[in-house]
C-alpha positions in Angstrom: -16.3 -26.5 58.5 -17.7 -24.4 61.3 -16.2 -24.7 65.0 -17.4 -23.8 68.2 -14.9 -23.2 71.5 -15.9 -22.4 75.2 -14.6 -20.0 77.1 -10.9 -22.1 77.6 -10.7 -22.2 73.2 -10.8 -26.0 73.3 -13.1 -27.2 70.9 -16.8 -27.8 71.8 -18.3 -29.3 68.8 -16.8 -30.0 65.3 -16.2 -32.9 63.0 -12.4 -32.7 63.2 -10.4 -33.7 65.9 -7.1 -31.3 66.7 -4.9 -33.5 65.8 -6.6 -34.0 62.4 -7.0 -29.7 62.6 -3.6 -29.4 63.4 -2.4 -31.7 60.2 -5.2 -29.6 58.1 -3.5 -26.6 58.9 0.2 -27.8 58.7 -0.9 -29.0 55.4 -2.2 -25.4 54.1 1.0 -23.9 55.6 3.5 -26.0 53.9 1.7 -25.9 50.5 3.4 -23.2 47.5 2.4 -19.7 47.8 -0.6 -18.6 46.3 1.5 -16.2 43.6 3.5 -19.5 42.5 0.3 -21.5 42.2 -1.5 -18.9 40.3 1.5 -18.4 38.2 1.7 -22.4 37.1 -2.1 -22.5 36.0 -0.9 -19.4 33.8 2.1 -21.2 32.6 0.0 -24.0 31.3 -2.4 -21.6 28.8 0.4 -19.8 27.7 1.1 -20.1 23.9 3.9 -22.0 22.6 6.6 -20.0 21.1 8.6 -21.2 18.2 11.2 -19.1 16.8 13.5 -18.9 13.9 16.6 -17.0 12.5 19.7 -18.2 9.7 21.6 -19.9 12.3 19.3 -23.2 11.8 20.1 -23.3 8.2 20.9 -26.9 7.6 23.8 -28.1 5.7 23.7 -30.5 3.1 26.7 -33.0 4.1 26.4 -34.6 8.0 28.0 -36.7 9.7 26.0 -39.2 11.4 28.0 -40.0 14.4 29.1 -36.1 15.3 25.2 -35.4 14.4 24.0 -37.8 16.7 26.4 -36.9 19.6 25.4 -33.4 19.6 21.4 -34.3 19.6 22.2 -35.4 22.7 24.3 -33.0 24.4 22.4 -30.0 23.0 18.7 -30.8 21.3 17.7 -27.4 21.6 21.0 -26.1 19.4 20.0 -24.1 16.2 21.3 -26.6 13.5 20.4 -30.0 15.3 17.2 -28.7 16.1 16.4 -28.5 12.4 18.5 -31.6 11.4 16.2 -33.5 13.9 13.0 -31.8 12.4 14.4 -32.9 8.6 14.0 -36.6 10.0 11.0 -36.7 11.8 9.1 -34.4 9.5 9.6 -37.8 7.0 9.2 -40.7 9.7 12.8 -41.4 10.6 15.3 -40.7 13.0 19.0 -40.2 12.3 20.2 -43.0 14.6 17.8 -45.1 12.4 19.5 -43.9 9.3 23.2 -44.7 11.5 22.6 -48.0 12.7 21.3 -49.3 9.5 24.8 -47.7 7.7 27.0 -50.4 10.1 28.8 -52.9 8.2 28.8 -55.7 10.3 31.5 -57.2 7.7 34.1 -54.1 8.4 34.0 -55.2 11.8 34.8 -58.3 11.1 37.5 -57.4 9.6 39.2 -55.1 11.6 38.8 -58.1 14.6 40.9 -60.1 12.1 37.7 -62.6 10.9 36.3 -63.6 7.5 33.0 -62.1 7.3 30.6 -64.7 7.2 27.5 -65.6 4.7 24.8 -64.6 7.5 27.1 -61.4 8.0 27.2 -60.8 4.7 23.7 -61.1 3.8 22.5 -59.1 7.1 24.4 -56.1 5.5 23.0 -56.4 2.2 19.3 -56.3 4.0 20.3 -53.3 5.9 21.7 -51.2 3.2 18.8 -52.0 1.0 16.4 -51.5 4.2 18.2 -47.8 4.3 18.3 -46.7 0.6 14.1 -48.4 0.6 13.5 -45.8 3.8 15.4 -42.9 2.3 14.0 -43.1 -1.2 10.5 -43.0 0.3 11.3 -39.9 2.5 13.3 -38.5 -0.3 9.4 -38.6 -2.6 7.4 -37.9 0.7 9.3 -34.8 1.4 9.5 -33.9 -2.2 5.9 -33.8 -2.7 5.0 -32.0 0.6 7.6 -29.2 -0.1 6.1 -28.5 -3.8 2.8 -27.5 -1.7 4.2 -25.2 0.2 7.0 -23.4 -1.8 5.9 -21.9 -4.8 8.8 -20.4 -6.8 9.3 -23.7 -8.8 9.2 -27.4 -8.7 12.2 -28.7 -6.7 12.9 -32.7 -6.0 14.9 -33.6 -3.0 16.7 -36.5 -2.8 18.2 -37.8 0.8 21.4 -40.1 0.4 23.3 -41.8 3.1 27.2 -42.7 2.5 28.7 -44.9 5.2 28.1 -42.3 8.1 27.9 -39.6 6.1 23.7 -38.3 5.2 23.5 -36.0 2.1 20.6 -34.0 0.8 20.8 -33.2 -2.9 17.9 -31.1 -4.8 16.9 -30.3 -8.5 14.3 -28.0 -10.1 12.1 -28.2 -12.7 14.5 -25.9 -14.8 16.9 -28.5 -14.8 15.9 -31.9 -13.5 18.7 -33.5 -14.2 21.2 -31.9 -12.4 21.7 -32.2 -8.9 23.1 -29.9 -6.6 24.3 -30.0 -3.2 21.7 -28.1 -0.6 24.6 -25.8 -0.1 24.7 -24.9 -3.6 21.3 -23.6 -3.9 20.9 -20.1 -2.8 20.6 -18.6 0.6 17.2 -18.3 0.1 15.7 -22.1 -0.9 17.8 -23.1 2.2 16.2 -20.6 4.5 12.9 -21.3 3.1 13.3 -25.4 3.4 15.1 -25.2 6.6 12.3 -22.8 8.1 9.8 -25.5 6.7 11.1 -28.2 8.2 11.5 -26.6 12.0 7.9 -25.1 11.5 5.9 -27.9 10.1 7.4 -30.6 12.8 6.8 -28.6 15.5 3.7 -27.3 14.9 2.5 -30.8 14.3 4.1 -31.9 17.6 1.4 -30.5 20.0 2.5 -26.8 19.2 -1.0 -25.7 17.3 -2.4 -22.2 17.9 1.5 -21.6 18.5 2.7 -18.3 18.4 5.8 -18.1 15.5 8.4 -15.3 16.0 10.8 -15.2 12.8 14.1 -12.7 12.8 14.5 -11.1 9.2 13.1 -14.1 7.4 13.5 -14.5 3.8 16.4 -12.6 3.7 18.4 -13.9 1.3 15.1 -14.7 -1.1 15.0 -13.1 -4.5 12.3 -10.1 -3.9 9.7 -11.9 -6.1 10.1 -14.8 -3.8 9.6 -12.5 -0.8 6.4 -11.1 -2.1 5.5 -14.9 -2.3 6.7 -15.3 1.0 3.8 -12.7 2.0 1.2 -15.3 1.2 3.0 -18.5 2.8 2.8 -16.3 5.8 -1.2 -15.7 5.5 -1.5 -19.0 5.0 0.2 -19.9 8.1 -1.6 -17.0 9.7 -4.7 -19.3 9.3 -3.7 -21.2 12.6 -1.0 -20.1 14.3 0.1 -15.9 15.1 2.9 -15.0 13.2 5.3 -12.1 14.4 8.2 -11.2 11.8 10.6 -8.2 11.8 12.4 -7.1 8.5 13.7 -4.5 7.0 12.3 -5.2 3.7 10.1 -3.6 1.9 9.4 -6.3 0.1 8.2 -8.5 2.8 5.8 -5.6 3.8 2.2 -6.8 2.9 1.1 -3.3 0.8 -2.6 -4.6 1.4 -2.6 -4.7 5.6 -0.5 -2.0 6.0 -2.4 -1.6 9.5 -0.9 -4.8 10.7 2.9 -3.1 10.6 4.4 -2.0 13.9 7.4 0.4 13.7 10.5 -0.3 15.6 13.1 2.4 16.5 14.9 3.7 19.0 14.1 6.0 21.7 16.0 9.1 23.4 17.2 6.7 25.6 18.4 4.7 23.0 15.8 1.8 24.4 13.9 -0.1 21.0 10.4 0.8 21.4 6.9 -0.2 19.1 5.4 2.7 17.6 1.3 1.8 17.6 0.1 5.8 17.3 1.1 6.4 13.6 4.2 6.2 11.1 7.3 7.5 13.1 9.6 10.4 12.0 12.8 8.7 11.6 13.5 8.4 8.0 15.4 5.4 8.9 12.6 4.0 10.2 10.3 4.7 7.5 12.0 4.3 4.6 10.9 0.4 4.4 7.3 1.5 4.6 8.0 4.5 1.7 9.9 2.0 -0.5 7.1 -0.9 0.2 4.5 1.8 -1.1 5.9 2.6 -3.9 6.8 -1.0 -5.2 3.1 -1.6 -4.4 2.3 1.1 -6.8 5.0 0.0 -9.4 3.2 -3.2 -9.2 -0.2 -1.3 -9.8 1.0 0.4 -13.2 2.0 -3.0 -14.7 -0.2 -5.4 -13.0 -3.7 -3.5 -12.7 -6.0 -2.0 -14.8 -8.6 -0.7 -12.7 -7.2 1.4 -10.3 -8.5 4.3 -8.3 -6.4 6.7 -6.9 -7.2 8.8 -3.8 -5.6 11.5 -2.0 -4.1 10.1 0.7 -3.7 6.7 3.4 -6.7 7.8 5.4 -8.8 7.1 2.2 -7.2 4.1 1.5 -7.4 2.4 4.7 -11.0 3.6 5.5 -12.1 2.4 1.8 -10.6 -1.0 2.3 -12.6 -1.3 5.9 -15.7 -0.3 4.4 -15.6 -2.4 1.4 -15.4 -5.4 3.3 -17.9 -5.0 5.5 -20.1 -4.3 2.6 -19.0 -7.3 1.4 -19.8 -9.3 4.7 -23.6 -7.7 4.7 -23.9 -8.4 0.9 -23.9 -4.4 -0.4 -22.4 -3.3 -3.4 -18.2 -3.2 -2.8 -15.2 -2.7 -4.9 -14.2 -6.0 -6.6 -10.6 -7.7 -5.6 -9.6 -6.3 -9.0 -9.6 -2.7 -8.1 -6.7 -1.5 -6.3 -6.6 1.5 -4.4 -3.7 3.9 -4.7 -2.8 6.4 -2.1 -1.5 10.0 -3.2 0.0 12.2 -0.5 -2.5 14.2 -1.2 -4.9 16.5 -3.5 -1.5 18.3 -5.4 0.0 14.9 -5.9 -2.6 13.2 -7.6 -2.1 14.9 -10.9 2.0 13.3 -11.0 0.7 9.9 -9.7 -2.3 10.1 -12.6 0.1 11.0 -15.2 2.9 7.8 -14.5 -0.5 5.5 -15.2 -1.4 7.8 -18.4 2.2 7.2 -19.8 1.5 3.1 -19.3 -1.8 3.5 -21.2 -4.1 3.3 -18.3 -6.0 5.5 -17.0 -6.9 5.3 -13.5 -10.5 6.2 -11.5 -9.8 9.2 -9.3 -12.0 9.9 -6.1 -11.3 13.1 -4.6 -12.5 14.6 -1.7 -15.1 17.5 -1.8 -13.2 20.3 -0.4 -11.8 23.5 -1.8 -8.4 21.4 -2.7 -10.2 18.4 -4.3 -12.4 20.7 -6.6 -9.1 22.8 -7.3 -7.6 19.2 -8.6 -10.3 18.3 -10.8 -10.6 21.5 -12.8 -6.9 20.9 -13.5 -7.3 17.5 -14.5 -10.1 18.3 -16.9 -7.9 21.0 -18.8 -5.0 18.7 -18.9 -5.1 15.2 -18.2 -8.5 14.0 -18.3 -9.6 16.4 -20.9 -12.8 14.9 -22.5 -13.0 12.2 -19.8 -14.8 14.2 -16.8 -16.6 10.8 -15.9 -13.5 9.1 -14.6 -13.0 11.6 -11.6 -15.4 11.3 -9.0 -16.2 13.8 -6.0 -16.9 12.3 -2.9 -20.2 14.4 -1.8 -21.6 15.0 -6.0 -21.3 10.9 -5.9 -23.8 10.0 -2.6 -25.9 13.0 -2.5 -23.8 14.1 0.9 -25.6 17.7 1.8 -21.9 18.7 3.5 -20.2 20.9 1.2 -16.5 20.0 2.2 -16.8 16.5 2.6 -14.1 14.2 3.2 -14.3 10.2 3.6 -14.7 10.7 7.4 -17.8 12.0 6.5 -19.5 8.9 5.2 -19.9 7.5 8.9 -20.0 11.2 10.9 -18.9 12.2 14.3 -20.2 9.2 16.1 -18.0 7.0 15.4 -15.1 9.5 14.8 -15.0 11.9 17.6 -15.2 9.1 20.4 -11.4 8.2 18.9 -10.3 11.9 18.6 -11.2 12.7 22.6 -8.7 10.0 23.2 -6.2 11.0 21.3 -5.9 14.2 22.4 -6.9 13.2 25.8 -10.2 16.1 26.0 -13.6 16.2 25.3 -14.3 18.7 21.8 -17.8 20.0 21.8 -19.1 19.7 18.0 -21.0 22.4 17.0 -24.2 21.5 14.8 -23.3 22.9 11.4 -25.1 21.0 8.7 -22.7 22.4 5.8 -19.3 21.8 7.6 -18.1 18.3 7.3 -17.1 16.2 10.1 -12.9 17.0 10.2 -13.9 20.6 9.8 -16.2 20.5 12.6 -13.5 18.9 15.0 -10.9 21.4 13.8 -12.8 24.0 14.5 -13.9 23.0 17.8 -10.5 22.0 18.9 -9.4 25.9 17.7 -12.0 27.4 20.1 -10.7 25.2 22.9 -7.2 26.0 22.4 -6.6 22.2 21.2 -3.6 21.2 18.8 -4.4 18.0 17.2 -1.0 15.8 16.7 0.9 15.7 13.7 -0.5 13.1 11.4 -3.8 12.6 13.7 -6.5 11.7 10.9 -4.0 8.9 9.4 -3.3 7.2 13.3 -7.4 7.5 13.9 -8.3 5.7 10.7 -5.6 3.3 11.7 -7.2 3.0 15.2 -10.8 2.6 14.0 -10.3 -0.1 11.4 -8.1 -2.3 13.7 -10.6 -2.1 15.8 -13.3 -3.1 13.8 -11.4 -5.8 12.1 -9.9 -7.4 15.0 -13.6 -7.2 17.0 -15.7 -8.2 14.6 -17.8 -4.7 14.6 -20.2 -4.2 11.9 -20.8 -0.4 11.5 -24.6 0.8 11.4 -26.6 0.4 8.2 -26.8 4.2 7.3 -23.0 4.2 6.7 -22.6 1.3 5.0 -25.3 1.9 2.7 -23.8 5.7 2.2 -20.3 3.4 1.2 -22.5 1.0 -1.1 -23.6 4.0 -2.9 -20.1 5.6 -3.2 -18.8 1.7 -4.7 -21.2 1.4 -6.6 -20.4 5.2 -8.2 -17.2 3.9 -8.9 -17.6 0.6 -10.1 -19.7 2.1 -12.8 -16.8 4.1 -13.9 -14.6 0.9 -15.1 -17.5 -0.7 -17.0 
């Protein structure tokens, strides 16, 4: 709306009167500040949040009434919460369950009548009209558990005693004996009480919700927590799932790049570590213990395994593969599992604890000084008479770079980029066909007076194949042909 005013300010032409300016302006005035209204479109696209620790374990006796009374006074209380997501997860409510358990007859009674035969019969159609209802939740939540938990069968059976509402489960171990939800072990009644909450509200409106779980699974045997892994990728599918644990057990060995250290600063303040495996041996114990189950589970679960030097390998290896495997190259097959070594000197003690198992694994070692070192060693001892099974990085893809490591499959473009932010400079490579690509940066970073961190090659592979995962890159043909090539090396080797 434009205005025009004379000399006086009164208004010369327009198609508002003042008074309906006036009332335009009060109006704009009185309205919420911009930062509230901004913040309340926000509000709405934020995610939902549902979270979940022990304390809404449900217990397998409750009383109705007491039940029923605290729904009201407190919904949003740990243990009613999940009590309430137990019923409507099967199509009933509790006071349902209640008002169907009243004995029209007792009241009768206690006001000093004879019950009557319309009294009489009304109870009888209620208490069959309850046991009908329960029975059918009883099967209904029976059969939707079983999908989701997969340590054993289990049937769960909902009874209702007067006021009192029981859950009672078997297994297919023993189907004839039931036991009290309480009896079972910590760990079914985490996992079916963290069912429960999940699945009703995440049906309730709460989809793409973001799930934040304290220490789940704690009490689950740790077979049941390396099962407890997968339920989580499956819920992964739709909704963000955040966890902490101290577990090594609930520490998924194949996305190690999804883990976030927690500990304690020198302020004493918890803080995410996102640059690399911390120092703390408190801290990192979980992730040492995790790796080496994964490689216990290797020896007796695996017979194609390839062990390299160290995590950089393994995490670059696993990126690549799958990318070949999205453009339709040659990759490594879900049956090979890659084993990480600490290094050239360790591969020889790893190699030896598959030997004593009777399997003997595929080892890809870089083309340095150290990796060629290894090899000979392995061929006097070891792998005497099998030469084939140990492959060298450059001898395997025709790299012209003499001391090639892994980083040399995709060269300094894509690495260096990720180095100059680390270490917060620019390094000038010099153009040295022989040199591979780590040597290169070291020796550019020497000439600058540059000290890489601690650990830097490990927290840039991490960096790079986030980033590529979580963005969808696809790297450049040239390297993920070079990466076909190398799979391709070493798929021959198992055949």
């Amino acid at each position: 709306m434009a205005l025009r005013f004379r000399k006086g300010g009164s208004p010369l032409s327009g198609t508002m009167a003042p008074s309906n300016w006036n009332n335009q302006v009060l109006t704009e005035i009185t309205k919420e500040p911009y930062d509230k209204r901004i913040s309340a479109v926000l509000e709405k696209h934020f995610p939902v949040f549902i979270y979940f620790d022990d304390y809404g374990i449900l217990d397998s006796a409750i009383f109705l009434p007491h039940f029923l009374k605290e729904l009201d006074q407190n919904p949003k209380g740990q243990r009613n919460r999940t009590m309430n997501a137990m019923f409507r997860h099967v199509g009933i409510t509790g006071k349902e369950i209640y008002d169907l358990g009243k004995q029209l007859t007792d009241q009768l009674i206690r006001d000093g009548h004879e019950p009557d035969v319309e009294s009489i019969r009304k109870d009888q159609a209620n208490k069959e009209a309850r046991a009908i209802k329960l029975n059918s939740a009883s099967r209904d939540i029976s059969q939707r558990f079983n999908e989701w938990y997969g340590q054993r069968r289990h049937s769960i059976e909902y009874q209702a005693d007067g006021d009192y509402f029981r859950i009672w489960v078997s297994d297919d171990k023993r189907p004839n004996v039931k036991i009290e939800l309480e009896g079972r072990s910590k760990g079914f009644q985490w996992f079916f009480s963290f069912y429960l909450v999940f699945l009703v509200e995440s049906d309730e409106g709460h989809k793409h919700a973001l799930l934040l779980l304290d220490e789940p699974g704690l009490h689950l045997h740790p077979t049941a927590q390396q099962e407890l892994i997968l339920f989580f990728e499956k819920l992964s599918e739709k909704n963000q799932l955040i966890y902490s644990t101290h577990s090594p057990f609930l520490i998924d060995g194949e996305h190690l790049h999804r883990v976030r250290p927690v500990m304690e600063d020198e302020s004493g303040q918890s803080c995410i570590n996102i640059e690399g495996w911390p120092a703390d041996r408190d801290t990192i114990f979980p992730l040492q213990a995790a790796a080496g189950y994964a490689m216990v589970q290797g020896l007796f679960q695996h017979k194609k395994n390839i062990l390299v030097e160290g995590i950089t390998d393994y995490y670059y290896l696993h990126a690549l593969s799958q990318q070949c495997v999205d453009t339709g190259r040659e990759h490594l097959p879900d049956d090979i599992y890659i084993i990480p070594c600490g290094g050239a000197q360790q591969v020889g003690r790893l190699a030896s604890l598959f030997l004593g198992q009777e399997i003997r694994p595929i080892i890809l070692l870089d083309g340095d000084e150290a990796g060629r070192a290894r090899r000979n060693a392995l061929i006097k001892n070891l792998y005497a008479g099998y030469n084939s099974d140990i492959v060298i990085l450059n001898e395997s893809i025709g790299l012209e770079v003499e001391e090639a490591e892994i980083e040399d499959i995709f060269g300094p473009e894509i690495l260096l980029p990720e180095v100059n932010k680390l270490i917060g400079n620019t390094l000038a490579l010099e153009v040295d066909g022989e040199m591979g690509v780590i040597d290169r940066v070291m020796e550019a970073a020497k000439k600058q007076a540059i000290t890489p961190p601690d650990g830097w090659k490990a927290t840039i592979a991490l960096r790079l194949v986030s980033y590529w995962s979580t963005n969808n890159i696809v790297l450049p043909g040239p390297v993920l042909d070079k990466a076909a090539l190398l799979f391709a090396e070493l798929n021959s080797r198992f055949k």
